[in-house]
C-alpha positions as CSV (number, residue, x, y, z in Angstrom):
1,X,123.7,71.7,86.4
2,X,126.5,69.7,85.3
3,X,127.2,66.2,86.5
4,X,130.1,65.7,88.4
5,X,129.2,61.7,89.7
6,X,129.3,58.5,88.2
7,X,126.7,57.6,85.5
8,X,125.1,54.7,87.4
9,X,122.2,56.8,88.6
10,X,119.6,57.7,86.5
11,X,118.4,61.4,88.3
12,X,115.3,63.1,88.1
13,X,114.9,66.4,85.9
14,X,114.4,68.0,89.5
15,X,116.5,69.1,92.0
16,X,115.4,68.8,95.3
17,X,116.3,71.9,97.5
18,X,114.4,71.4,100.8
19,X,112.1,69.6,102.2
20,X,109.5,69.9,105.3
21,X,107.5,67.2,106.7
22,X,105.5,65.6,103.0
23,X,106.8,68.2,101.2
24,X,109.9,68.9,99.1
25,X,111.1,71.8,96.9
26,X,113.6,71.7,94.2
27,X,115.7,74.6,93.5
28,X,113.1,76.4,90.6
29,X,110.5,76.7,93.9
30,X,108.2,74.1,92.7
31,X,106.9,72.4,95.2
32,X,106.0,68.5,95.8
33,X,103.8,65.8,98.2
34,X,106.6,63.4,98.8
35,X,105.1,59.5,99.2
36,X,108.6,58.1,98.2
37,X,110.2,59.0,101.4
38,X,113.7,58.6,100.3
39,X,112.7,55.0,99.8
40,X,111.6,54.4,103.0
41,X,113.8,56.5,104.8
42,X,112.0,59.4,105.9
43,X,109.7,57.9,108.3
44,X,109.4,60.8,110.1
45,X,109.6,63.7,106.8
46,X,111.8,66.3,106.0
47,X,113.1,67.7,108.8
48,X,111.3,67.0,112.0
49,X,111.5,69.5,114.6
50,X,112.6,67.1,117.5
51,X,115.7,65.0,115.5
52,X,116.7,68.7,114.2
53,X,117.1,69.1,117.8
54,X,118.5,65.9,118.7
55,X,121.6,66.4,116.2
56,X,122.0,69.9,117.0
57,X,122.8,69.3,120.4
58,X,124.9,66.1,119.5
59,X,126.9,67.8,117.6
60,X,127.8,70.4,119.8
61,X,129.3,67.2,122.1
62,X,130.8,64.7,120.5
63,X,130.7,63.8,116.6
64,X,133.2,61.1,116.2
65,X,135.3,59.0,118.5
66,X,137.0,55.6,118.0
67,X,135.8,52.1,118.0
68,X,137.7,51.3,121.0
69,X,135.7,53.4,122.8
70,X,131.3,53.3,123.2
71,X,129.3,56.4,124.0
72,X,126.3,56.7,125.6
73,X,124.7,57.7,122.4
74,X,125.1,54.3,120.9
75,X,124.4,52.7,123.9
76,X,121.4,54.2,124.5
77,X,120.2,53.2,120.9
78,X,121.2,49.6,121.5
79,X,118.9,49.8,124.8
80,X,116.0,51.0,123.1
81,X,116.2,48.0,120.3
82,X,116.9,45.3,122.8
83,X,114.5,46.4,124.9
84,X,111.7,46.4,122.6
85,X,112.8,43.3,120.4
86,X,113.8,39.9,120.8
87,X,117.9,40.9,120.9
88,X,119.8,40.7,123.3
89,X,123.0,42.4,121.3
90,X,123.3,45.1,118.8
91,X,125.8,45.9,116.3
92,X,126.2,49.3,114.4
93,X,126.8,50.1,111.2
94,X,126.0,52.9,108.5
95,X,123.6,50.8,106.1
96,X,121.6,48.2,105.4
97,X,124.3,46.7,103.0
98,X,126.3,46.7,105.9
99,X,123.9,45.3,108.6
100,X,123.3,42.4,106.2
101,X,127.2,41.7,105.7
102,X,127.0,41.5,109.3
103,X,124.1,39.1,109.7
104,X,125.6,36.9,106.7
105,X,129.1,36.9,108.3
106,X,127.6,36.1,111.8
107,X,125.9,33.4,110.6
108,X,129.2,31.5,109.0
109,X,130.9,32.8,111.7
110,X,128.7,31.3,114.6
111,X,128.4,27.9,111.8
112,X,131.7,27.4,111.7
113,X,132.3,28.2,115.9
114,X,130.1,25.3,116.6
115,X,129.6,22.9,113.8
116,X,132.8,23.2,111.5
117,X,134.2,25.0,107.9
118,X,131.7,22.8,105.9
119,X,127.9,24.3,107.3
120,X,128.4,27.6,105.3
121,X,125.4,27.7,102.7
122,X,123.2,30.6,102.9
123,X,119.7,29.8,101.5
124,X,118.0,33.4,99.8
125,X,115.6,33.6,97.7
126,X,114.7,34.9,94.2
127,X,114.0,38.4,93.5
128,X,115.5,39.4,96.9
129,X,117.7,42.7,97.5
130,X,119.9,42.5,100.5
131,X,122.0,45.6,99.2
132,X,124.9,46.3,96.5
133,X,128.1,44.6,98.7
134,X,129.5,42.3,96.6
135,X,128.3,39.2,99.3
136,X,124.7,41.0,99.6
137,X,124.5,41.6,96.0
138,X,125.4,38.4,95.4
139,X,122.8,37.0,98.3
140,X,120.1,38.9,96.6
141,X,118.4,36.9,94.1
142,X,118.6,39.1,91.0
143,X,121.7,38.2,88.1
144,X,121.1,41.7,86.8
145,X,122.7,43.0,89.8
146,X,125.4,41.0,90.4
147,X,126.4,39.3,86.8
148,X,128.7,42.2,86.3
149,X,130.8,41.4,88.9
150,X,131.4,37.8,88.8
151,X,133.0,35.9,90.0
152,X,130.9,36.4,93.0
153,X,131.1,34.8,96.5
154,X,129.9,31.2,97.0
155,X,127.9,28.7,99.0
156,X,124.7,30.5,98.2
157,X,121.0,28.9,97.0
158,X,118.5,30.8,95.7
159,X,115.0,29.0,95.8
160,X,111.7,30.9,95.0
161,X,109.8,33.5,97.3
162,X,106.9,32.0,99.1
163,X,108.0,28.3,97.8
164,X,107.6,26.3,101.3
165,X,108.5,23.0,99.4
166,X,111.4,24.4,97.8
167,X,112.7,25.6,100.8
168,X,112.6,22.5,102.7
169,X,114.5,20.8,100.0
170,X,117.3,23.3,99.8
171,X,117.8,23.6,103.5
172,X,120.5,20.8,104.7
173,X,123.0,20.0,107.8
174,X,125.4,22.0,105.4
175,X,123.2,25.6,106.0
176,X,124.2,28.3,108.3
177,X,122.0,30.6,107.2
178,X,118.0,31.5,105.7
179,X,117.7,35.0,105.0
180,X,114.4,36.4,103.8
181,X,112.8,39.8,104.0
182,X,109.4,39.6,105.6
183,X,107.9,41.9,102.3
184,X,110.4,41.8,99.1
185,X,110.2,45.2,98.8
186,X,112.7,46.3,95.6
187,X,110.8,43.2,93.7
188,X,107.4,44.3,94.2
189,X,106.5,44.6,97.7
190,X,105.2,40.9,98.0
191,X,104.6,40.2,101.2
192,X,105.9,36.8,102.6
193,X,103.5,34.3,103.3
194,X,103.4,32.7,107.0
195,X,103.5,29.3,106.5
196,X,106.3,30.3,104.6
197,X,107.8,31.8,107.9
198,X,107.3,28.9,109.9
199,X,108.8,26.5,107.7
200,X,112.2,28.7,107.9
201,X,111.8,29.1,111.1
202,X,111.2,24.8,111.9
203,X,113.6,24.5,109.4
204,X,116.1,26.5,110.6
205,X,115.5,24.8,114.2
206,X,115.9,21.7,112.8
207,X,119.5,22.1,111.3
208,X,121.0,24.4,113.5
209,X,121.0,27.6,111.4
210,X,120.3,31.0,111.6
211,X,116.7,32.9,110.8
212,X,117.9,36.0,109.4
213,X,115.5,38.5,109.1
214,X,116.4,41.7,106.1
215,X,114.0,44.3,108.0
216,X,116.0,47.2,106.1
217,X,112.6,48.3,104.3
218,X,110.0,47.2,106.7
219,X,111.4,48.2,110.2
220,X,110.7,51.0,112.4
221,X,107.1,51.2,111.7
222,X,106.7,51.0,108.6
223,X,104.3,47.9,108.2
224,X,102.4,49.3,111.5
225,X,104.6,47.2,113.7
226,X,107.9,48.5,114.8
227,X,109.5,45.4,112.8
228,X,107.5,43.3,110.6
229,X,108.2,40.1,112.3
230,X,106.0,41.3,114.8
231,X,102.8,41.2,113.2
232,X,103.2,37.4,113.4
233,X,104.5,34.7,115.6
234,X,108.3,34.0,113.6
235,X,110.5,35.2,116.2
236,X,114.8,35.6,113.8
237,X,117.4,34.9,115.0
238,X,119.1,37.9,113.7
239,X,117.5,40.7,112.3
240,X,118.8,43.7,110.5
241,X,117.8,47.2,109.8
242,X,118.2,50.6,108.3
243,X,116.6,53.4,106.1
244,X,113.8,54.4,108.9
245,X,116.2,53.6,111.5
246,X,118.1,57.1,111.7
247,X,115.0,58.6,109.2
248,X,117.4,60.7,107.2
249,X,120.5,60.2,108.5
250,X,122.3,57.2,107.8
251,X,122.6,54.3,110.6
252,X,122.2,50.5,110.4
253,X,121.8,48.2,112.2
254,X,122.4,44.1,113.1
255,X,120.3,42.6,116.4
256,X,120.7,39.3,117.8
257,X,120.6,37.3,120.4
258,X,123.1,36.4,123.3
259,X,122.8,32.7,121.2
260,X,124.6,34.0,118.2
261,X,126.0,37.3,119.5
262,X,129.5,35.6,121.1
263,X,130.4,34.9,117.6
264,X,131.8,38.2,117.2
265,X,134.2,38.5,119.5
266,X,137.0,41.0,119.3
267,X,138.8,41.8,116.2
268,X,135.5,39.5,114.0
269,X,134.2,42.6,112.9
270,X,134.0,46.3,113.0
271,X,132.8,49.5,111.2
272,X,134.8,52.8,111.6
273,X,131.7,54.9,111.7
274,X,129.4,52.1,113.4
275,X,127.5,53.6,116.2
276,X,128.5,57.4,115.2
277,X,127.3,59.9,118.2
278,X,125.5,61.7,115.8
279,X,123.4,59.2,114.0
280,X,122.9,56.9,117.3
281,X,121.3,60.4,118.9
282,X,119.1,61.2,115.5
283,X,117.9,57.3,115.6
284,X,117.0,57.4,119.4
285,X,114.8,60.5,119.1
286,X,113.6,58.9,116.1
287,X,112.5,55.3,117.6
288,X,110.7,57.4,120.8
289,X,108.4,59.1,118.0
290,X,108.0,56.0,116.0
291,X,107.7,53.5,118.5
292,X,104.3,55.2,120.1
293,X,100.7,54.0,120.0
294,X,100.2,57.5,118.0
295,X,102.6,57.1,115.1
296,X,102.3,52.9,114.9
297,X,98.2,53.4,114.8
298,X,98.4,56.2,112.1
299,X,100.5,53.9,109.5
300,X,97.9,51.7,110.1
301,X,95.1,53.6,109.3
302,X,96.7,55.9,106.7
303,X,97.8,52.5,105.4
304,X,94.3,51.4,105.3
305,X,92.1,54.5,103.9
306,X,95.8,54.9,101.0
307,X,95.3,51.3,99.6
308,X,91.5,51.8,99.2
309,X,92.0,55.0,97.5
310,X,94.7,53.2,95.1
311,X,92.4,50.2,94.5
312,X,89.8,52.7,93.3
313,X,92.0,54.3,90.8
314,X,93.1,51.2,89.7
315,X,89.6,50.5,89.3
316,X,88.7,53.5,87.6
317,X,91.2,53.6,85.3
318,X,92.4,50.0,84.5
319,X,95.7,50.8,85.2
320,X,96.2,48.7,88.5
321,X,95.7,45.0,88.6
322,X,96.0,45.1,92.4
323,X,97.3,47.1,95.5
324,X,99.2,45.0,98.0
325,X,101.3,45.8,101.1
326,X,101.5,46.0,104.7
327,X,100.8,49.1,106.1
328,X,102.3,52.8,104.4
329,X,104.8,50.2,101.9
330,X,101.9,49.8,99.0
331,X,102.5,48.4,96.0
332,X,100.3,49.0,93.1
333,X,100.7,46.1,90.6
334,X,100.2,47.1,87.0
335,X,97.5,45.8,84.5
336,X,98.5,43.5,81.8
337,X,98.2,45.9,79.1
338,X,100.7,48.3,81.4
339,X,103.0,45.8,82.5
340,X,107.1,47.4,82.3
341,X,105.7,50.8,82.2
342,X,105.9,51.8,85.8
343,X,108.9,54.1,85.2
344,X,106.9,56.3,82.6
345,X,104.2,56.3,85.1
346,X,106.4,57.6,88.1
347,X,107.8,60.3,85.7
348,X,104.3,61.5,84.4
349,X,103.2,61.8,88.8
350,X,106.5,64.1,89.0
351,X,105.4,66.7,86.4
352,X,102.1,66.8,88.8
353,X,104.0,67.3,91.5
354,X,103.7,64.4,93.4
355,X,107.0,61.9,94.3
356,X,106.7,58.0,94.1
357,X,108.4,54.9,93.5
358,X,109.0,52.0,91.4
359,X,109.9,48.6,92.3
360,X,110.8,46.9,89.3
361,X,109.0,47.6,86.3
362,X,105.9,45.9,87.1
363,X,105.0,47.9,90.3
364,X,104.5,51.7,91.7
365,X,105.7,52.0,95.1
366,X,104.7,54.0,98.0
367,X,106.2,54.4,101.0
368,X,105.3,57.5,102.6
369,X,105.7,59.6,106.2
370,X,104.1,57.9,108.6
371,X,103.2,60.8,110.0
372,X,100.8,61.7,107.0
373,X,97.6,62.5,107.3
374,X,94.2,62.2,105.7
375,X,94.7,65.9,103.8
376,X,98.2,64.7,102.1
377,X,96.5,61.1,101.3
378,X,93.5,62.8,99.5
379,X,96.2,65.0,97.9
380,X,98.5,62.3,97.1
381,X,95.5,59.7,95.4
382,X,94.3,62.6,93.5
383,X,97.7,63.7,92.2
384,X,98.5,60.2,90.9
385,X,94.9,59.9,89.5
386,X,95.9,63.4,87.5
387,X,98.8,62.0,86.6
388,X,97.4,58.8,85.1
389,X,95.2,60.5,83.3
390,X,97.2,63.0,81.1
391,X,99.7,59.6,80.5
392,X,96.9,57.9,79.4
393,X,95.8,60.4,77.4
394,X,98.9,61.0,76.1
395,X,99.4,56.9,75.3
396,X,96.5,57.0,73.0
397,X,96.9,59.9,71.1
């Protein structure tokens, strides 16, 4: 098939065709257990009966309107997120990019409201993706996405992940702003540590800026919480999300509190296709499913019995140094004598069928339906274990 995009995506030698809950089929038939889920997106698979349903019978009412107006889709949406969070106040987008150049521009906004032009530094940290806007790619803590585009926005300090000292020296009366994603997931899927957490959090407190959550990756369910944050005690002051949110079809979102929300007061801010009918009626059918005891227990324990598997193979075959993670977002860390190979690695699981992820070159990712159960786990460890084997055979020959 010839190429009709831009050449700054790398594809697949497949084509993907269709898809039904784990499973995907390009357009030659063959047929695949997906444990990528569209990068976290497909929290729910391919094609789930019930948000079929829900966008059917949106779009046979109401597929667009103006910003001027809201619709019960979107407010419904923003009920169920307040309601089961600490927000007060949502605001709609169409990705996490967006949702974070919300949260950044809150931040600065609400700063500058009540302390002045000066208290505008944003504290990140290294290795962190916040999306590929020129202000989020510049947030996120990795040159090789942003170097290319200089000059890039300013009044932004990187300090390392997990580095409680460093960030108590960066942060300052001139911060508005700590962003941090509860589990770097594009660098590795480390999660962060809590004392960590609580510093930002004191911190934060302390000078009067905001605690900015990035729960793009690890929202709606996907650590076994409905946001990460949850698992502990660190309660943001704004928190963003997307991928899982609308499971396939694209929505984001920024939450907040009533604290920070006036900020944005008419005219601050907008998105022409921010809380679209459509995707605010997939994402509500999609939080009832996700946001059971069911669905939240079974990431859990799939979770649970899918790291155990990994750690074997990794024991078994030398391959992985260790498998880290919070619930169904694993990351299998490569062995010294394997390190920058996870790429080839992903490639060789393809030809067995079987879709997976990298993050960075160091680390296979998974991040798989949470509706998946123990017959597509077994499947899945013992396609990756088939595929390790023929590339390791292959390596030494």
């Amino acid at each position: 098939m010839k190429n009709y995009l831009t050449p700054n995506f790398s594809f697949a030698p497949v084509i993907p065709a269709k898809g039904l809950g784990s499973r995907v089929w390009d357009t030659e038939g063959r047929e695949y257990l997906d444990l990528a889920g569209g990068i976290a997106v497909n929290a729910l698979g391919h094609c789930h009966p019930d948000l079929v349903q829900a966008l059917t019978e949106q779009a046979g009412k109401l597929w667009h309107i103006s910003n001027i107006y809201t619709t019960e889709a979107a407010q419904n949406l923003a009920e169920k997120l307040v309601e089961h969070t600490f927000a007060d106040k949502v605001f709609f987008c169409n990705s996490g990019a967006e949702a974070n150049e919300a949260a950044l521009k809150l931040a600065r906004k609400y700063a500058r409201d009540h302390y002045g032009a000066d208290k505008n530094e944003i504290i990140a940290c290294v290795n962190a993706f916040h999306g590929r806007t020129l202000f989020t790619v510049s947030v996120g803590g990795q040159p090789k996405y942003s170097e290319d585009f200089a000059p890039l926005p300013q009044g932004i300090t990187h300090i390392p992940f997990n580095d409680t000292a460093a960030l108590e020296a960066a942060v300052s009366d001139k911060t508005c702003a700590v962003i941090i994603e509860p589990v770097q997931g594009e660098s590795g899927v480390l999660p962060a540590e809590t004392d960590f957490l609580q510093a930002a959090r004191r911190l934060c407190d302390q000078y009067g800026a905001a605690l900015i959550f990035d729960e793009v990756q690890t929202g709606m369910g996907r650590t076994g919480k409905l946001f990460a944050y949850q698992q502990g005690d660190v309660i943001p002051d704004i928190l963003t999300s997307a991928k899982a949110l609308g499971s396939g079809f694209p929505i984001g979102a920024m939450l907040t509190s009533d604290k920070f929300a006036p900020s944005f007061g008419p005219g601050t801010h907008g998105s022409t296709f921010g809380g679209n009918p459509l995707a605010c009626a997939v994402a509500a059918k999609a939080f009832d499913i996700i946001n059971c005891t069911s669905t939240l227990e079974n990431t859990v324990r799939q979770g649970e019995k899918l790291k155990a598997a990994l750690q074997k193979v990794g024991e078994e075959t030398g391959v992985f140094q260790t498998v880290r993670g919070q619930g169904l977002l694993i990351g299998c860390v490569l062995a010294e004598p394997y390190r920058g190979r996870a790429g080839e690695i992903s490639a060789a699981a393809l030809t067995q069928g079987l879709m997976i992820l990298v993050a960075g070159p160091n680390v296979l990712r998974l991040a798989p339906s949470l509706l998946i159960d123990d017959a597509e786990v077994a499947e899945g460890v013992g396609k990756l274990r088939a595929a390790l084997d023929a590339w390791l055979a292959a390596a030494s020959a």
